[in-house]
N, C-alpha and C positions, 0 to 999 in steps of 0.2 A: 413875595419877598425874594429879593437878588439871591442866589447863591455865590460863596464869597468863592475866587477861583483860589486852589493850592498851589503852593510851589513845588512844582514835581520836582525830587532831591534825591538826589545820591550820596550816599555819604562816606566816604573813602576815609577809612580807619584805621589803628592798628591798636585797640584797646591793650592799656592804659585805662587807667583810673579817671583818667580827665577825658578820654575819649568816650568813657562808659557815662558819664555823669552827661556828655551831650548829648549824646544820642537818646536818654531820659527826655529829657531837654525838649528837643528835638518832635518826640513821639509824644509829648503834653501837651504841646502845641494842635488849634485844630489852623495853622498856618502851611502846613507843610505835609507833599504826599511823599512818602519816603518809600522809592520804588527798588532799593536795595543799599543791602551792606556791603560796600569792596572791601576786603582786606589787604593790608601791607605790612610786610616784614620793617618791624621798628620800635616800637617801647618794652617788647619779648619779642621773641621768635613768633613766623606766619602762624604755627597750630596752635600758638597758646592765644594769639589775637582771636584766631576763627572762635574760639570755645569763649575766650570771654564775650565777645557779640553777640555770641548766641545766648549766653546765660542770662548777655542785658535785656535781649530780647524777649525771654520766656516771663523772667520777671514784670515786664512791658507786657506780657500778655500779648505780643504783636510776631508772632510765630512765623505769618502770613508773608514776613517779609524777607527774601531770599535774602541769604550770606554765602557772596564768593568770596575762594581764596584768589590769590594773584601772587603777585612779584614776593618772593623769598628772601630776595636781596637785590641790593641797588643795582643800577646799570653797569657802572665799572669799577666799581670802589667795595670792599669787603665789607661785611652788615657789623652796626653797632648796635646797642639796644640801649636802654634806659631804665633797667631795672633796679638799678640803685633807687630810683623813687616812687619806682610804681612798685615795687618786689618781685618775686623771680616767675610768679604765676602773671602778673602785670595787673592786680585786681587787689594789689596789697596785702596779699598771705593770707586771706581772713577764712580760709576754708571753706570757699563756696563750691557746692556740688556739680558734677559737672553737668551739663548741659544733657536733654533728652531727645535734642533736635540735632541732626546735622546740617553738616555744610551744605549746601545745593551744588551740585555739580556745574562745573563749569570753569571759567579762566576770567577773572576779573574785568581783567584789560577788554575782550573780547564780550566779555557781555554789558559792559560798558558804553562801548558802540552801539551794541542791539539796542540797547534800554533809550540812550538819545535819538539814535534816527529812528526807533518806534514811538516817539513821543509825540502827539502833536503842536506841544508846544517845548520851544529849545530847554532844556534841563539845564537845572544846578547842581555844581559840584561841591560840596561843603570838604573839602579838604584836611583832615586832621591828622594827618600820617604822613611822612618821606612822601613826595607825591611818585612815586615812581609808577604804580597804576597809570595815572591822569596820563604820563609819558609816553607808555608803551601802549594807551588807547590811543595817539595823537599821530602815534608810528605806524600802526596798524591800518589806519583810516582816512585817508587824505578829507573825508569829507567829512570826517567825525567831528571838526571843530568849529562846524557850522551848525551844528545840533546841541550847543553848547553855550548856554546864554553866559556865564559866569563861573571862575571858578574860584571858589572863598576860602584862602590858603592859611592856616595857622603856620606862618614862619616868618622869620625872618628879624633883622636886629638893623637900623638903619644909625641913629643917632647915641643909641643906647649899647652897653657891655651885651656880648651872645653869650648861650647858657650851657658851647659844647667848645667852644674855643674863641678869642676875645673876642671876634666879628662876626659869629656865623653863631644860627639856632640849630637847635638837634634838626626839626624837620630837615632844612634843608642840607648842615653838614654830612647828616645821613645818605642824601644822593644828591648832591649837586648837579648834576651832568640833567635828572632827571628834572629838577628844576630850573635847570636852563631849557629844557626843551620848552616845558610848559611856557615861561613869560615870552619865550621867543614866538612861537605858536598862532601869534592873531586871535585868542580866545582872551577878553580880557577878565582878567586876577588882580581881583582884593586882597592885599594883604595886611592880615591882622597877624602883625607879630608882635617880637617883645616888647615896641615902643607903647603899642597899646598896652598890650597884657600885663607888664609889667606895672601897669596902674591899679590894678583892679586885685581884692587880697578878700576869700572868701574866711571868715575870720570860723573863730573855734564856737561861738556862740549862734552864729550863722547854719553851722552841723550839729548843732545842741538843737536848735529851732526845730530845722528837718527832722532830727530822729522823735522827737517829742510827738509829730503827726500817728507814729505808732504802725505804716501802712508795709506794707512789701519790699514795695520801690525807698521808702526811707529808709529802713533798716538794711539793705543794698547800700544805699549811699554814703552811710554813716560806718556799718560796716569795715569797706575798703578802704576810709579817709583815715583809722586811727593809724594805718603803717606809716604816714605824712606825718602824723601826729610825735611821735617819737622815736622809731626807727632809721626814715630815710635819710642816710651817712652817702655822702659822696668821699670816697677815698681818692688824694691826687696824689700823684707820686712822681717823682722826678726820672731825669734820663736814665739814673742808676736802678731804678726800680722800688727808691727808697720813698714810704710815704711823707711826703710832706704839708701835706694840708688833710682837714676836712671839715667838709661843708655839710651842716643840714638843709635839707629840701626845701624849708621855712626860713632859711635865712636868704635864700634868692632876693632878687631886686630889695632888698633892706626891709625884707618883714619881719625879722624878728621873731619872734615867738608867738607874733598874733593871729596869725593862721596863715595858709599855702596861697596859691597861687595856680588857678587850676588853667590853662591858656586857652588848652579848645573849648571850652565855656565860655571864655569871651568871645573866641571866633563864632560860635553859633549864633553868641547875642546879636553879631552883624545881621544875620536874618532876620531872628526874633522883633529887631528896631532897630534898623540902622541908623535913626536920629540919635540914638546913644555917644556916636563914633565923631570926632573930627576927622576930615582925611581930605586929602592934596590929590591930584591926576599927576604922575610922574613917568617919567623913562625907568624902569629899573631894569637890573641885568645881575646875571649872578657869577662869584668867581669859582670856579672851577679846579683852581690851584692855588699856588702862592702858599703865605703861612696860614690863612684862614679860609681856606676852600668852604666854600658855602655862605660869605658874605653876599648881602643882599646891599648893589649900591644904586644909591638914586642920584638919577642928573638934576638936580633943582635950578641948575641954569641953562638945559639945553646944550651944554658944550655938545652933547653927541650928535643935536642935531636929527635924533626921534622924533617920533609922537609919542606919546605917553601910552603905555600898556600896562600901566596899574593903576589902580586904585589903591592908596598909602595910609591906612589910619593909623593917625599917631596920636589919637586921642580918644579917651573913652572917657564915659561920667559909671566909674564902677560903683558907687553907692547905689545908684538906681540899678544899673544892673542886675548887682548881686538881690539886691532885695524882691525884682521879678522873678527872678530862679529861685528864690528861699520859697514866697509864696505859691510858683508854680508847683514844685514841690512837695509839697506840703497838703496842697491839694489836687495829687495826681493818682487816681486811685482804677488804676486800671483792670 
């Protein structure tokens, strides 16, 4: 009997609640040899990221699998974080112990390189954080981007409102300059941003299902998800300093009260099946400045006179989705 080959994976992180839930994901799977965790300053600060991958880790039972840190902040732009919906630990306050494992020594960016050009076949990058990692490996290594079959971006807002200012997603508002390196690059990048993800709504009965399994890895998941649940307050405030809006976490892309939206869960599902996904071959390029620095724009007509260096899904069948991840889930008993 054939053995099925894996897709050797890197998973460049910055846990977050929705980066912990793929990386589950991820490790459920017998699809995927996941030959380490990058870290990157972005939904908390780098040391809070490094300890929650390692926590997702220990819970996965998958110890086995290095966690570097990397970039602490973006290329040229001051770090923003996201902890208004992940919470200030970025795992949703829920008091998980900390981790018994540490970091693995080293520098992200640079063991990044080692891990593709020792690979023998080109690596994947599953993208869930500021790519500024992916950036500063692509700087490092003229020939790093030739050991690089893919790299699978959770960012980006093309036709649809962005979720850090009106045209840009946190990924990339977080470091722009480092995601322009990437699409510039010659490595080509799928991007699952919010036109996909903003499809796909993992509902409250969905995280009812999972925690009913009764296992480790459920009560982890279900855990982290109640700070979504009624907590996460985005405060906006005006040029005076005066708040004038806020948004619950659940009310993003018009969910309402029915459940969240977890984004890098959908980016993994590209792995997982990427028959799930519509998606377009396009030119895209990232702004840099202007009002919305970190818009992702696509030439759908060629004006620029490109070839296409994305991969664009703007479509996803989230009912399937979500429903492979409840049952993976559920039955992941590591």
């Amino acid at each position: 009997m054939d053995t099925i080959k894996k897709i050797p994976l890197i998973i460049d992180t910055d846990p977050g609640d929705d980066d912990a839930v793929s990386i589950l994901w991820a490790l459920s799977c017998d699809k995927f040899d996941v030959k380490a965790l990058t870290i990157a300053n972005g939904n908390v600060g780098l040391d809070k990221c490094a300890i929650n991958a390692l926590r997702t880790l220990e819970v996965s039972k998958r110890i086995d699998i290095p966690v570097y840190k990397g970039a602490w902040k973006p290329i040229m732009i001051p770090a923003q974080d996201a902890s208004w919906i992940h919470g200030e630990d970025g795992l949703g306050d829920a008091g998980f112990p900390l981790p018994q494992t540490p970091a693995t020594p080293g520098y992200a960016p640079v063991e990044m390189v080692r891990i593709a050009k020792e690979s023998p076949e080109p690596i994947t990058i599953l993208a869930l954080a500021p790519i500024t990692n992916v950036a500063l490996a692509i700087l490092l290594d003229a020939d790093f981007k030739n050991h690089v079959k893919e790299v699978v971006f959770m960012g980006g807002a093309v036709a649809v409102p962005g979720n850090t200012s009106p045209g840009a997603s946190f990924n990339v508002a977080a470091d722009p300059h480092a995601a322009s390196i990437v699409y510039n690059s010659g490595i080509p990048v799928v991007q699952v941003g919010l036109d996909a993800c903003d499809q796909v709504t993992q509902r409250w009965e969905d995280l009812d299902e999972i925690g009913q399994a009764g296992t480790a890895v459920a009560d982890f998941v279900v855990r982290m998800m109640e700070f979504r649940r009624d907590k996460a307050v985005k405060i906006i405030k005006n040029e005076k300093g005066e708040v004038v809006a806020c948004m619950a976490a659940n009310e993003e892309a018009g969910r309402g009260k029915t459940g969240i939206g977890l984004n890098d869960l959908t980016t993994t599902a590209y792995l997982v099946n990427p028959g799930w996904f519509k998606v377009r071959e396009v030119a895209m390029d990232i702004e840099t400045g202007g009002l919305t620095p970190g818009r992702t724009t696509a030439d759908f007509h060629g004006l620029w006179g490109r070839k296409p260096n994305c991969t664009f899904a703007y479509g996803v069948d989230g009912p399937a989705l979500v429903r492979r991840w409840v049952e993976d889930m559920k039955a992941f008993r590591p």
